[in-house]
FIFINU-432686 format. One record per atom (N, C-alpha, C, CB): z, y, x; atom name; residue number from 0. Coordinates in steps of 0.05 Angstrom, whole numbers, plus 5000, padded with zeros to 4 digits. Each point is the difference from the previous one (the first is absolute). Glycine has a CB too. Layout:
((Z Y X) "CA" NUM)
...
end
This chain:
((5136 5440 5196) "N" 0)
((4996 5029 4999) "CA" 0)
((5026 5013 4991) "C" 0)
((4952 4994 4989) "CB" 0)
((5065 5014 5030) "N" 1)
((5013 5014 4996) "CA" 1)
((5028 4982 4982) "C" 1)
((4955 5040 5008) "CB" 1)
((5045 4938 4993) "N" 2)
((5022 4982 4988) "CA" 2)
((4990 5001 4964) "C" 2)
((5048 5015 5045) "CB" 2)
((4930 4997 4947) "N" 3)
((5003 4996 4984) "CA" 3)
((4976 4986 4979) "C" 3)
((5034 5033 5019) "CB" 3)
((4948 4954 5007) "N" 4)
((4978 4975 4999) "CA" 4)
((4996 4984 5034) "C" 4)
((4968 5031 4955) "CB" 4)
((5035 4942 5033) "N" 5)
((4998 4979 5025) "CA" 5)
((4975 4996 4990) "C" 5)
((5047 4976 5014) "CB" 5)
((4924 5036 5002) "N" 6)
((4971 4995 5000) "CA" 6)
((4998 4972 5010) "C" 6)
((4984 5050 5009) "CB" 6)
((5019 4930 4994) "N" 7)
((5001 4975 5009) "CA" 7)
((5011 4986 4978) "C" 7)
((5003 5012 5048) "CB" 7)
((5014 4985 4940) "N" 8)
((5019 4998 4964) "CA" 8)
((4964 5003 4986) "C" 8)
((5069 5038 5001) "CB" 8)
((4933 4992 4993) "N" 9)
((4982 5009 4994) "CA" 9)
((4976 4984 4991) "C" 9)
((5020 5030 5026) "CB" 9)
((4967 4968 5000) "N" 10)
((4971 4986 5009) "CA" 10)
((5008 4974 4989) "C" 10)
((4983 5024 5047) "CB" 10)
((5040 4957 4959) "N" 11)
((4996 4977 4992) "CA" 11)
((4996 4989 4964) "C" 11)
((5026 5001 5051) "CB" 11)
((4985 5016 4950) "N" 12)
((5003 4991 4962) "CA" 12)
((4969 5021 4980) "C" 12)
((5078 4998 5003) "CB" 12)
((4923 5032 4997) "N" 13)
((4992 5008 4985) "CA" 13)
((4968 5005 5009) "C" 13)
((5048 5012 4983) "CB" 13)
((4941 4999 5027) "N" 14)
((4972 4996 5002) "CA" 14)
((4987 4984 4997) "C" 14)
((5006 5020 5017) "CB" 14)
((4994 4962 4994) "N" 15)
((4988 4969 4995) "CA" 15)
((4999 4985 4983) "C" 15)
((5008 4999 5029) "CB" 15)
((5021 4989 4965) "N" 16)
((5006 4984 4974) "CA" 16)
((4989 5016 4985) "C" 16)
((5040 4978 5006) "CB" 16)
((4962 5045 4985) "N" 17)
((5005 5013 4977) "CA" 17)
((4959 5010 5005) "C" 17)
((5074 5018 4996) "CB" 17)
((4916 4981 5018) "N" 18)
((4975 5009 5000) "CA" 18)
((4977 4972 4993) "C" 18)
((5019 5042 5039) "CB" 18)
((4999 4931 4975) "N" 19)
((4987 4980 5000) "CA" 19)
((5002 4990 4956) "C" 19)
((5015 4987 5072) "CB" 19)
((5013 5022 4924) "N" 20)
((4993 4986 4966) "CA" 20)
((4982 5025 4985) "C" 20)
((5055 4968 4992) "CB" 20)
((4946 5060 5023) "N" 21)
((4983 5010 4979) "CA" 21)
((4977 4994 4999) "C" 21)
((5022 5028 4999) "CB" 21)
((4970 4961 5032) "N" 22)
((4959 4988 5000) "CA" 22)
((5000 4978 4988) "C" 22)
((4981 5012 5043) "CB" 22)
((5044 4976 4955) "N" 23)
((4996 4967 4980) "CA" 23)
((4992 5003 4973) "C" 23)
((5037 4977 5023) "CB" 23)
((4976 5053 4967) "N" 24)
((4993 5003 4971) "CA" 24)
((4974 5023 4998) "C" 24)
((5056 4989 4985) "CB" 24)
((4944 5016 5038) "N" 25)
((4972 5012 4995) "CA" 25)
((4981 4977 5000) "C" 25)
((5010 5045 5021) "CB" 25)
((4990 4931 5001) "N" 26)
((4979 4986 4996) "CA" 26)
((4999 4994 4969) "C" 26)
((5001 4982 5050) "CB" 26)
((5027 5003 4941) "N" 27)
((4996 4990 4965) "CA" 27)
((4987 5023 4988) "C" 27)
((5044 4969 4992) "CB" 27)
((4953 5053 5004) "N" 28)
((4993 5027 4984) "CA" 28)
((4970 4991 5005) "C" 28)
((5041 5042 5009) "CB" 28)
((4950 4960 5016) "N" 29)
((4978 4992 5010) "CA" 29)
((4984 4978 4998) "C" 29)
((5019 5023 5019) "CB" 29)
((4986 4963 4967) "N" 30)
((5000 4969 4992) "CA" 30)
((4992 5002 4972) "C" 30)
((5037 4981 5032) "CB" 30)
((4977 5038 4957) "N" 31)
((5007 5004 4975) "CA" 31)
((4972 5016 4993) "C" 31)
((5059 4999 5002) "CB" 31)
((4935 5019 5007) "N" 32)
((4974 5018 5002) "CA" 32)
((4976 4981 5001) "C" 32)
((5023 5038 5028) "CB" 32)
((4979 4949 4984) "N" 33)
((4968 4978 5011) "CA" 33)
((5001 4986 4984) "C" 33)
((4996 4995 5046) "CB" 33)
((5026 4982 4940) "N" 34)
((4997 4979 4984) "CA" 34)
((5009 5007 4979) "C" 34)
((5001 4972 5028) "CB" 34)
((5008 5052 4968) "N" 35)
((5022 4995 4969) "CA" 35)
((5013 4999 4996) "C" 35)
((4991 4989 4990) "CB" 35)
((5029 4994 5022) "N" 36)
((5032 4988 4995) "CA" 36)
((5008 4990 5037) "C" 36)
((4993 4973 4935) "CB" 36)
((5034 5029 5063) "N" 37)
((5006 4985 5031) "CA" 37)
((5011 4980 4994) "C" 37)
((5006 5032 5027) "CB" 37)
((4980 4945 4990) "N" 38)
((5015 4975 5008) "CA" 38)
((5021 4987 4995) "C" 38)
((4984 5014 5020) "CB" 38)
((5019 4966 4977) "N" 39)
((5035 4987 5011) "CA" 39)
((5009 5003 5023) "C" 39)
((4996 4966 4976) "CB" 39)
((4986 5019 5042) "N" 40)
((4994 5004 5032) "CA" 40)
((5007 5021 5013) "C" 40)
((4968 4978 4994) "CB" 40)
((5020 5051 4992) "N" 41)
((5003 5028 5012) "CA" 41)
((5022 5006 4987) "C" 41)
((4956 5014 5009) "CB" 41)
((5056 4980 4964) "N" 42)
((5023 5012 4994) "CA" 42)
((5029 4981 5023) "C" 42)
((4973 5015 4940) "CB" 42)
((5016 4965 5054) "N" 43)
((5025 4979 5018) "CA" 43)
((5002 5010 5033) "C" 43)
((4987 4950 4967) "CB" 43)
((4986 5059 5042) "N" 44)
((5012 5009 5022) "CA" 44)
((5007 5023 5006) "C" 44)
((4984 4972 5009) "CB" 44)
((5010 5054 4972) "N" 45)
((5010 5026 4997) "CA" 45)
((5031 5007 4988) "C" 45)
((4950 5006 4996) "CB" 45)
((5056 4954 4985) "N" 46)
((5031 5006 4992) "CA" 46)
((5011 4995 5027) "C" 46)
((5005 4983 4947) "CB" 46)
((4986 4993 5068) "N" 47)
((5029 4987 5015) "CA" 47)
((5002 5014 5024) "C" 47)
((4997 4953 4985) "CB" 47)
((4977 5071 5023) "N" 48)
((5002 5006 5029) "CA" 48)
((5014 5025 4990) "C" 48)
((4956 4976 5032) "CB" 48)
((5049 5031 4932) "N" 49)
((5009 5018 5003) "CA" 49)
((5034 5009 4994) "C" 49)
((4948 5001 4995) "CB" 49)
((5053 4969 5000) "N" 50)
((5035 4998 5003) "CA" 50)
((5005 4987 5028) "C" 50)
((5011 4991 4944) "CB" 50)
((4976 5010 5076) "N" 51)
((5005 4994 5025) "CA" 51)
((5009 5033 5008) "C" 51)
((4965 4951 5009) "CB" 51)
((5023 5065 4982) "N" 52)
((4993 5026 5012) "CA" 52)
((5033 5012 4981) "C" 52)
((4926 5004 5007) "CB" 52)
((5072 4996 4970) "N" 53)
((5019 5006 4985) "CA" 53)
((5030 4991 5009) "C" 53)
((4962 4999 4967) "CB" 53)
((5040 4976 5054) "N" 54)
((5024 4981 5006) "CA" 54)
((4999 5011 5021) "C" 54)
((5002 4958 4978) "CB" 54)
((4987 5054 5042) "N" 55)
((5002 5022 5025) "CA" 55)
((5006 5022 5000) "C" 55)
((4975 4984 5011) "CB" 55)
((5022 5034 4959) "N" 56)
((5011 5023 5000) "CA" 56)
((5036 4995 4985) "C" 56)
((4942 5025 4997) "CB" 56)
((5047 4946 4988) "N" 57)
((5035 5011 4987) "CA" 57)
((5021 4980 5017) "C" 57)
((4985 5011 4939) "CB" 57)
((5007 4972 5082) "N" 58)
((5016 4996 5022) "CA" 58)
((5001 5014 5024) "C" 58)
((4996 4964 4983) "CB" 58)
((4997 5058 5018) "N" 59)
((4994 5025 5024) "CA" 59)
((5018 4990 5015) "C" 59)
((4988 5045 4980) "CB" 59)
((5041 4950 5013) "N" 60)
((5017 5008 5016) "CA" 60)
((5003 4972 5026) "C" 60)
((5024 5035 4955) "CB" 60)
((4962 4947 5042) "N" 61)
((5002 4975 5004) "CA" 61)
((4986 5010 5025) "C" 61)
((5003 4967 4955) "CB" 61)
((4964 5049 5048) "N" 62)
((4989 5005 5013) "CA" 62)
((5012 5009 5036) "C" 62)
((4977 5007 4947) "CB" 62)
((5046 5007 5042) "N" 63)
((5015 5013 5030) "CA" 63)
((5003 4983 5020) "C" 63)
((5027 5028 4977) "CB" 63)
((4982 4941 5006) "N" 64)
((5006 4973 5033) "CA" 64)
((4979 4988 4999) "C" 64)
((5048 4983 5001) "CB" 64)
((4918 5026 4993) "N" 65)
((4986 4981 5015) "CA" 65)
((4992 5006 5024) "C" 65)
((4987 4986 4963) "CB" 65)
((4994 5001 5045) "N" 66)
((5000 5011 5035) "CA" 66)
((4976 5018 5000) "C" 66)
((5019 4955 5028) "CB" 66)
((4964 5049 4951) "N" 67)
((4984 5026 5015) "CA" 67)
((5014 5027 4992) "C" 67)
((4951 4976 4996) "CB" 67)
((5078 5025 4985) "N" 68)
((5009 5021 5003) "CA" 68)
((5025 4999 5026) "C" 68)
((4983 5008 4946) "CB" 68)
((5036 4974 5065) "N" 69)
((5016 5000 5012) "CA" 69)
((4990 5001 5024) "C" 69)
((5023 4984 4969) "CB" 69)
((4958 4999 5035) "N" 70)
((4980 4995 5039) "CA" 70)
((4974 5018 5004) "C" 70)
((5008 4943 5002) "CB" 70)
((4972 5051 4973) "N" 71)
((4972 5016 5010) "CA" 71)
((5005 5030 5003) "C" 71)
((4970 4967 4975) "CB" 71)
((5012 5045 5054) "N" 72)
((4997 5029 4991) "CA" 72)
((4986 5003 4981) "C" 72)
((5005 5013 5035) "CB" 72)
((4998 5020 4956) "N" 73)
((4977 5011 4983) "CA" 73)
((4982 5003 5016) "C" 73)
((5021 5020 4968) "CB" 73)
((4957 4975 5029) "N" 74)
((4979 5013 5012) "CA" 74)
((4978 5003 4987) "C" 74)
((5017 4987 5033) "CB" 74)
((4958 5007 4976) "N" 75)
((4973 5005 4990) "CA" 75)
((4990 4959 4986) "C" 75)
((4987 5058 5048) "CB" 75)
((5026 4928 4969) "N" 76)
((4994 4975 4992) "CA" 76)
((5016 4998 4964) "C" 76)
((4996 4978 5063) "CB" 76)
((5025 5023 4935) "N" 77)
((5018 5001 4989) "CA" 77)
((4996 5015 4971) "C" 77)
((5020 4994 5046) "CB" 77)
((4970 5031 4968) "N" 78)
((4994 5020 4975) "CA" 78)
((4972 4994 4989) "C" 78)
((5030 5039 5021) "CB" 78)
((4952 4948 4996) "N" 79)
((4969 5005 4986) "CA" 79)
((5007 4966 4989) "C" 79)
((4955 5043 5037) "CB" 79)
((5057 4935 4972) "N" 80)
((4999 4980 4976) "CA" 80)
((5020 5004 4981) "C" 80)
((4983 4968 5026) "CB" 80)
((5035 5046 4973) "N" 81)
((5007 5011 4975) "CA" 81)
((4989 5015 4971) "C" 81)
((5024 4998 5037) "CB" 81)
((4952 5027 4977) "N" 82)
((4997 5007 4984) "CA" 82)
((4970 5000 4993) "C" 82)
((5042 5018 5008) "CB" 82)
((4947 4965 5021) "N" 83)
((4974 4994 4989) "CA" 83)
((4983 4967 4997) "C" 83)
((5003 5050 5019) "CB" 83)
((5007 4933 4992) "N" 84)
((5000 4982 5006) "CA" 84)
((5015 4980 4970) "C" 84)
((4995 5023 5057) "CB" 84)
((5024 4983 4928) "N" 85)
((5020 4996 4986) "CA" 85)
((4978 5003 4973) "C" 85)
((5049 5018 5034) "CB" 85)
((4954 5000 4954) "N" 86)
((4981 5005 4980) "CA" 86)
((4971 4993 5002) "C" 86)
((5030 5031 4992) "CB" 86)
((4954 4972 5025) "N" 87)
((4973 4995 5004) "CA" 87)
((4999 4969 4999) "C" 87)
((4990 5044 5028) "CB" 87)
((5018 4944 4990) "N" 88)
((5000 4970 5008) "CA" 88)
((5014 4991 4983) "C" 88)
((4997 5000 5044) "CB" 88)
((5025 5003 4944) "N" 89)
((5017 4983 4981) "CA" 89)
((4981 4994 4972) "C" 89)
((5049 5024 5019) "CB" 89)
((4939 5002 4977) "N" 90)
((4992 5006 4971) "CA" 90)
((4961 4979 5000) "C" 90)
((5038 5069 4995) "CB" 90)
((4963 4918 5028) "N" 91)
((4968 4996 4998) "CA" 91)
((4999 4978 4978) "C" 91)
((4985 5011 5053) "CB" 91)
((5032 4977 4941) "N" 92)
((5000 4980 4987) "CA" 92)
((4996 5007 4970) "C" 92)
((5026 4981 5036) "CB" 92)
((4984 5035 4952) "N" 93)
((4992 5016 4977) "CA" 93)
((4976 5016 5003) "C" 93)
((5046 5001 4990) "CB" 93)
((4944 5006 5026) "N" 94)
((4975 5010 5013) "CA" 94)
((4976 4986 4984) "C" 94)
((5023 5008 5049) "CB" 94)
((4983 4964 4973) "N" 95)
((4982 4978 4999) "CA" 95)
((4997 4988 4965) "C" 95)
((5016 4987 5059) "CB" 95)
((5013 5022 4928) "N" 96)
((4989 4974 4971) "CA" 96)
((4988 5027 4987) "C" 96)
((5044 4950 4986) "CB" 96)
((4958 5077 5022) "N" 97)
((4980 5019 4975) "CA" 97)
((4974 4995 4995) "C" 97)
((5022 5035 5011) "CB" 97)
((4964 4944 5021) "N" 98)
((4960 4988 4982) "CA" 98)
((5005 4973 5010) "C" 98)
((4951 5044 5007) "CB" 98)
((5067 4948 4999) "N" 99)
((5011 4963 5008) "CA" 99)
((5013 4986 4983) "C" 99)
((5008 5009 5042) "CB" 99)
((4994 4995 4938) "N" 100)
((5021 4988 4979) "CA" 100)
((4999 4973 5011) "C" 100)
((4992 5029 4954) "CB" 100)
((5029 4954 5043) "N" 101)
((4992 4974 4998) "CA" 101)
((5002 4979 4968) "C" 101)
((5014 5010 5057) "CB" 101)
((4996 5016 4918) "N" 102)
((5008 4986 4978) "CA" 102)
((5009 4979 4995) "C" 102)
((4978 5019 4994) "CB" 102)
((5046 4982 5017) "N" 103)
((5019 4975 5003) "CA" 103)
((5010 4994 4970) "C" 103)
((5019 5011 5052) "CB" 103)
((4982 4966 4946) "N" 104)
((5018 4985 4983) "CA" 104)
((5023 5010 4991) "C" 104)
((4982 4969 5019) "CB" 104)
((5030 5021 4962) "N" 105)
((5032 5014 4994) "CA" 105)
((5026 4975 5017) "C" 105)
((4981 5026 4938) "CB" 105)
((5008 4949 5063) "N" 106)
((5014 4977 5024) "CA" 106)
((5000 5009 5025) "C" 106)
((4986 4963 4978) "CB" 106)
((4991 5041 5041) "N" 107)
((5003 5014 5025) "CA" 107)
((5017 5028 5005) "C" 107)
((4957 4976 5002) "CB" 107)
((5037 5033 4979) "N" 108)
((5012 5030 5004) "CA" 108)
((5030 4995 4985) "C" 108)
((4949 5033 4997) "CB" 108)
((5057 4954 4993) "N" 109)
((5032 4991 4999) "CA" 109)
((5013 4984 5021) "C" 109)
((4992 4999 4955) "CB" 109)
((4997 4984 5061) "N" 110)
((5000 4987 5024) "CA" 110)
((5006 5026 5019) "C" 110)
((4967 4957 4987) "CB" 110)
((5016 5058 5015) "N" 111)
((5005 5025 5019) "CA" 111)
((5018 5007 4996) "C" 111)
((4969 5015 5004) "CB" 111)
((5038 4987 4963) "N" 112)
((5024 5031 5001) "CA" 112)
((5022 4983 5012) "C" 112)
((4991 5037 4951) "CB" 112)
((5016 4936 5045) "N" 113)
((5024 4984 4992) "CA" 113)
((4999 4997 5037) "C" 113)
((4996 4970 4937) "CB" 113)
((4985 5025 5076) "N" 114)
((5004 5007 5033) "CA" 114)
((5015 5024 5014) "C" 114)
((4959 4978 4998) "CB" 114)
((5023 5038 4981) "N" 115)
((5009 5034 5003) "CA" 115)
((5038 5006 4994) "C" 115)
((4939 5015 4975) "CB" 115)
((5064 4973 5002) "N" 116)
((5029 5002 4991) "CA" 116)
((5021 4983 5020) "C" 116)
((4980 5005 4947) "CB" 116)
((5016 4966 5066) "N" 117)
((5014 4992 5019) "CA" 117)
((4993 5018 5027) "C" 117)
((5003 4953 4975) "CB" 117)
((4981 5054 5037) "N" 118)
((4992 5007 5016) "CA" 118)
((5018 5034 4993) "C" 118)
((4950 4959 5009) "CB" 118)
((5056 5059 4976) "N" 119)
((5014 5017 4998) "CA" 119)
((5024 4994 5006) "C" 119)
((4974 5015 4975) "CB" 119)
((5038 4971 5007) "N" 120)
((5025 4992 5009) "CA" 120)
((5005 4993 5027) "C" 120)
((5002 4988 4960) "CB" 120)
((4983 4993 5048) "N" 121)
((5016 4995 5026) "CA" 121)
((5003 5012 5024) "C" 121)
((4992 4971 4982) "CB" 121)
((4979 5056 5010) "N" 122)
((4997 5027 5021) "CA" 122)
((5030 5010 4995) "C" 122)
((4941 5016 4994) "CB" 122)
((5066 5001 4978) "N" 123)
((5017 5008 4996) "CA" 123)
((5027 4991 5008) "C" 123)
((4968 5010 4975) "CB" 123)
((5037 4962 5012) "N" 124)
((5022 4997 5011) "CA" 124)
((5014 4998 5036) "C" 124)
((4990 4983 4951) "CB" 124)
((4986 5016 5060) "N" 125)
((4999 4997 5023) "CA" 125)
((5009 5029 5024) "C" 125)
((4964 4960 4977) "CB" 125)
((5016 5047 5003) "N" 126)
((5009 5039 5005) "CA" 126)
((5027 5016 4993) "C" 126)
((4953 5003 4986) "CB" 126)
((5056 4989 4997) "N" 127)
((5020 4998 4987) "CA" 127)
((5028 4993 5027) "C" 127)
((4963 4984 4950) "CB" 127)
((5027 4993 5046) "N" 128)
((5031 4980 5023) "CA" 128)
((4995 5017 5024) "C" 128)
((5000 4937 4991) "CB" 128)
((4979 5073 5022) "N" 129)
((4995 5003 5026) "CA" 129)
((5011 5034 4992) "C" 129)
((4952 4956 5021) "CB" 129)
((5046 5056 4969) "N" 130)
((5013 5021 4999) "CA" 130)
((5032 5015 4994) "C" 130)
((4954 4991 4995) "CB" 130)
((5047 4978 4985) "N" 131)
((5033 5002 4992) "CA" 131)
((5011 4984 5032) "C" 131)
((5001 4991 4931) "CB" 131)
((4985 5000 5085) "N" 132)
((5019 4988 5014) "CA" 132)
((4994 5022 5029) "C" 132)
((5001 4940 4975) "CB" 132)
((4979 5081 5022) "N" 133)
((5004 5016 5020) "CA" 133)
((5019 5020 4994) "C" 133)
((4959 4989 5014) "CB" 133)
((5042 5022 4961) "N" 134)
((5021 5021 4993) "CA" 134)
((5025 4991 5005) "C" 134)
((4976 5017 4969) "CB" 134)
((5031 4959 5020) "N" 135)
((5021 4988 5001) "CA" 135)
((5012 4964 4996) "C" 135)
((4996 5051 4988) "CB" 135)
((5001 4944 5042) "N" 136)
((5007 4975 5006) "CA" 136)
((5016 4984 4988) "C" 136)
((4992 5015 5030) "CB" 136)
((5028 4999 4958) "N" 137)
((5030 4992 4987) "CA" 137)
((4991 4997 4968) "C" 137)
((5036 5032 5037) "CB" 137)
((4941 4973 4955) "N" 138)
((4994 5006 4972) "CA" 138)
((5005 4973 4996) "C" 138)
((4967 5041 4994) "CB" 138)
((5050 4962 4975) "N" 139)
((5011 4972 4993) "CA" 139)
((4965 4976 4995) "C" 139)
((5059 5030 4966) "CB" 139)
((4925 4981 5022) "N" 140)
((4967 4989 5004) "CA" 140)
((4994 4986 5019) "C" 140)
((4987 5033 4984) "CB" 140)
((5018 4984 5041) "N" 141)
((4981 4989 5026) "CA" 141)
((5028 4991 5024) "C" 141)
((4945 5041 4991) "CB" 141)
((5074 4966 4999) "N" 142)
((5027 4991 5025) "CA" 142)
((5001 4973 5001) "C" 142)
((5035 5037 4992) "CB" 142)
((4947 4942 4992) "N" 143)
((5003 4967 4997) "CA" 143)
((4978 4999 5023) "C" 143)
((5015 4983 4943) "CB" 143)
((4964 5018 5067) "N" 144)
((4982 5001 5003) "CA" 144)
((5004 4999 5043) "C" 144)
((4985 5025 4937) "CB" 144)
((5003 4965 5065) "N" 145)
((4994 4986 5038) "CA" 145)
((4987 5022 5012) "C" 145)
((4987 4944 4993) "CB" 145)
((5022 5074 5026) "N" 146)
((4982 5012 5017) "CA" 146)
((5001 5002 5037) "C" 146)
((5001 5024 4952) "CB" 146)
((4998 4987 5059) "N" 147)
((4996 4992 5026) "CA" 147)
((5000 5022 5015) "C" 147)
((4977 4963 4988) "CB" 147)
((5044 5047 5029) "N" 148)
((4990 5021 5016) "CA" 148)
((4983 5012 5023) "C" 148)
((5030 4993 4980) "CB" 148)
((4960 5018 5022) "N" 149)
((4976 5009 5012) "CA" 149)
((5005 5017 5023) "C" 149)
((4978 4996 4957) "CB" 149)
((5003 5003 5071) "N" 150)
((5002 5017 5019) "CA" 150)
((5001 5025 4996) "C" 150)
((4985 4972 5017) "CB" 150)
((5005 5043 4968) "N" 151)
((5001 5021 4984) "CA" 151)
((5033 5010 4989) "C" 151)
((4949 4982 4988) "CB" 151)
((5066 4996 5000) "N" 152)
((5016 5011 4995) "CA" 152)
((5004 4991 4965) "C" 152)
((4992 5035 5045) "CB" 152)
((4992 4964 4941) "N" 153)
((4997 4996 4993) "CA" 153)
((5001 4973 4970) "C" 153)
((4994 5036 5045) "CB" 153)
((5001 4955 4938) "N" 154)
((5010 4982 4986) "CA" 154)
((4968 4988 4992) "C" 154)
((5055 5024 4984) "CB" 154)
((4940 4948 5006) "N" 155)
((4976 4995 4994) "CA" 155)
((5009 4973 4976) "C" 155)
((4971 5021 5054) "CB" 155)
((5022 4982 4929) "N" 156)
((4994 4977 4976) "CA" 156)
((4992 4986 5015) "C" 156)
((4989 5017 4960) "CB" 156)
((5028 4959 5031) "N" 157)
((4992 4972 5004) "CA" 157)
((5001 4984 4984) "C" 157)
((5009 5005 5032) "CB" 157)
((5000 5008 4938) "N" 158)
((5000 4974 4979) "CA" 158)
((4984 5025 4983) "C" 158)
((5054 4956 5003) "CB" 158)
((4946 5032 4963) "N" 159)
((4988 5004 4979) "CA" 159)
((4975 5007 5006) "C" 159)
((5036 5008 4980) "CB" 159)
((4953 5014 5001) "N" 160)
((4966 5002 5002) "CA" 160)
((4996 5005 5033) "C" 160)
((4988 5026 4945) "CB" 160)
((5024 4982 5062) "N" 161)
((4998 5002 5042) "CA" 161)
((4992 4977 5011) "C" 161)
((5040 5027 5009) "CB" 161)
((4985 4962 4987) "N" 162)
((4998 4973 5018) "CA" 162)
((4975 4982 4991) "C" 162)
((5055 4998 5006) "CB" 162)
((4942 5000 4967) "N" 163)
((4972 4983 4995) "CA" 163)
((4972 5013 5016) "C" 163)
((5020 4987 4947) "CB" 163)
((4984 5040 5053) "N" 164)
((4975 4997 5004) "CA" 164)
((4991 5033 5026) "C" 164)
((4992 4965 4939) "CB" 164)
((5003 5039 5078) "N" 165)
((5002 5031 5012) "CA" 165)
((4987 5017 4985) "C" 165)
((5003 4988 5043) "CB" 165)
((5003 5037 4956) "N" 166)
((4987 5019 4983) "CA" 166)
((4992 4985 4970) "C" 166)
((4979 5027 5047) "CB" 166)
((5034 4964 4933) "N" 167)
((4988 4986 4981) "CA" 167)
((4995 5022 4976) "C" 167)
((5023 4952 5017) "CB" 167)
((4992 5081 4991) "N" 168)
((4992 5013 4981) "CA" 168)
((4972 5008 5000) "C" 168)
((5043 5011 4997) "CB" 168)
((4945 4978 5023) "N" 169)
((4965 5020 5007) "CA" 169)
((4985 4971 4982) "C" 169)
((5000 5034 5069) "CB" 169)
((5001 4947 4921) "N" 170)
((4993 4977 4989) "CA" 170)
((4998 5009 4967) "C" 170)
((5025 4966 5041) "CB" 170)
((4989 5047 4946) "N" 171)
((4999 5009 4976) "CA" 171)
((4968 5009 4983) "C" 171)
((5049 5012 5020) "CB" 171)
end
């Protein structure tokens, strides 16, 4: 609009994310109403989905080289799983433990987080390389690193979190 909002920017980050952790803490509120107190379960998954959500807004800038901002149009597909699909569907899971508890243990649910905590990292760092090495190839970080050029034109990881694995940031 007018150079001074990219509605596609926009759509990807703030409606959704930001709609999907407030139903996570509404379900805990909600949880909290019916039983009394919330969960481990409902708090553990209202913390971690909500520093997933929190690590999207304060890496925004990372957002510009993925491909539904560089390749997808905006359109109606685009915009309604952004802003409705994103929060509704993400959040069922906190939904489900407000009359599903499963009263986990304090071992299982440390098992989780400790999945949860490698499983961040290696989203992150992954996200991370793949963006330092689209801004800049030469970055002393990612200039060690094997890639391959592409019909496109293009450059493609072929070593570190890349080369192990395709898309390994969607694995997090």
């Amino acid at each position: 609009f007018g150079g001074l909002l990219d509605l596609k920017v926009f759509c990807e980050l703030r409606p959704g994310l930001i709609g999907w952790a407030v139903l996570n803490f509404a379900m805990a509120q909600k949880q909290h109403m019916k039983h009394g107190s919330v969960s481990m379960s409902m708090a553990l998954v209202a913390i971690s989905q909500g520093l997933y959500v929190w690590d999207a807004l304060y890496a925004e800038r990372a957002i510009l080289s993925t491909m539904d901002i560089t390749t997808d149009g905006f359109g109606y597909m685009l915009a309604f799983g952004d802003i409705a699909w994103v929060p509704f569907i993400y959040s069922l899971q906190a939904r489900y433990l407000v009359d599903h508890d499963p009263h986990m243990s304090t071992g299982p649910l440390c098992a989780i987080m400790a999945i949860q905590v490698i499983g961040y990292y290696i989203f992150r760092s992954a996200n991370s390389e793949k963006d330092c090495f689209r801004r800049d190839p030469t970055n002393s970080s990612v200039a060690h690193l094997k890639s391959l050029q592409t019909k496109r034109g293009t450059r493609l990881l072929t070593s570190g979190w890349w080369g192990m694995a395709r898309k390994i940031n969607y694995t997090g």
